[in-house]
C-alpha positions in Angstrom: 6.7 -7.0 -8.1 4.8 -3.8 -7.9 2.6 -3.4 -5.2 -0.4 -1.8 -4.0 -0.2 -1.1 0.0 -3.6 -0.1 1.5 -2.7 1.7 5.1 -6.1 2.1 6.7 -5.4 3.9 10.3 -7.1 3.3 13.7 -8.9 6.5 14.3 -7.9 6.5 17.9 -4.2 5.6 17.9 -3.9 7.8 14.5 -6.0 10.9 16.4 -3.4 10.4 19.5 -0.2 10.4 17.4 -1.5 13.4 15.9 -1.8 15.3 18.7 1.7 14.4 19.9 2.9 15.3 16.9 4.1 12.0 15.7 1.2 11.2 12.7 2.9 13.1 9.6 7.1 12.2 11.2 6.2 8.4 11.1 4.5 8.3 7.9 7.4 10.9 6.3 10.0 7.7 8.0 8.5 5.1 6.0 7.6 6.6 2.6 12.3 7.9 3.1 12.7 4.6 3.7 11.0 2.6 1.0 10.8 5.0 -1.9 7.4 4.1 -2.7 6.6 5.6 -6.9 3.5 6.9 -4.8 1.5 7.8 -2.1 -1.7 9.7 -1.3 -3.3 9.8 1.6 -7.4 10.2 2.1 -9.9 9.0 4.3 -11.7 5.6 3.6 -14.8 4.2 5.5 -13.8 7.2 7.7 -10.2 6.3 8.7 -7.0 7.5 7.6 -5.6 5.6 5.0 -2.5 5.7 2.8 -2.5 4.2 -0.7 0.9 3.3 -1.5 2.7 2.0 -4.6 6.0 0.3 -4.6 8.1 -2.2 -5.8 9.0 -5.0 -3.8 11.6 -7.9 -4.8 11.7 -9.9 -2.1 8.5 -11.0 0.5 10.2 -10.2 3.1 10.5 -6.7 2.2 6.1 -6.8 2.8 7.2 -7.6 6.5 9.7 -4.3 7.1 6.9 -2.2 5.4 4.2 -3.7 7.2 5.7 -4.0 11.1 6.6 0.0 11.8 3.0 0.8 10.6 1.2 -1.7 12.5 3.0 -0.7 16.0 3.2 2.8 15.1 -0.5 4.3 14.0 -2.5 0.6 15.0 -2.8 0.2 11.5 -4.5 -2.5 9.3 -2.7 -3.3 5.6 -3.8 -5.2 2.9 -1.5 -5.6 -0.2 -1.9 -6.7 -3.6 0.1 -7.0 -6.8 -0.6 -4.1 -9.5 0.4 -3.4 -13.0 0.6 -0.3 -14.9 -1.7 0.5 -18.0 2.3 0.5 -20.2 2.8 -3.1 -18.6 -1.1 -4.8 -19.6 0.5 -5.8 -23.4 3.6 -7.5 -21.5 1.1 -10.1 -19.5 0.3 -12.4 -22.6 -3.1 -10.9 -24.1 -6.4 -9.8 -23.5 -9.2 -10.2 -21.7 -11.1 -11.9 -24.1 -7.9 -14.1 -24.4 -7.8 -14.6 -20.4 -11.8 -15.6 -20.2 -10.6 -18.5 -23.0 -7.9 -19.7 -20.7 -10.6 -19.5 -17.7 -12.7 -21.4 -20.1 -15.3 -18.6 -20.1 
């Protein structure tokens, strides 16, 4: 299942790594770990954050990506399941269809 992996970075703990150095080698760890497709990095509501796409097959893999981030940059994650533009035909019909279904 494809994923999308927001990394939203404490501003303090994410400030200090950067000064030790240690900001850009962790996040370069995990993105050579997992082989995310993607992965830009911006600022959100004023932190760091990562927006990362990859594909996960098992849950368990959300806990490996998850763990290293949260101890190493204090970081909060939220993920959610995504779809391509390509894949939208595959899921079984509009939207129109899907309001139907919801009884809209």
């Amino acid at each position: 299942m494809r994923m999308l992996i927001t990394v939203r970075m404490d501003t303090e703990t994410a400030g200090r790594a950067e000064r030790q150095g240690r900001l850009v080698s962790v996040i370069r760890e995990q993105l050579e770990k997992f082989k995310p497709e993607m992965a830009y990095f911006t600022t959100d509501y004023g932190d760091r954050t990562g927006f990362i796409v990859m594909d996960v097959k098992e849950a368990n893999e959300l806990i490996a990506v998850a763990a290293p981030v949260f101890a190493g940059l204090g970081a909060k994650i939220s993920m959610r399941p995504v779809t391509t533009a390509e894949d939208l035909p595959e899921g079984g019909g509009t939207s129109e269809d899907a309001g139907k279904r919801r009884g809209a």
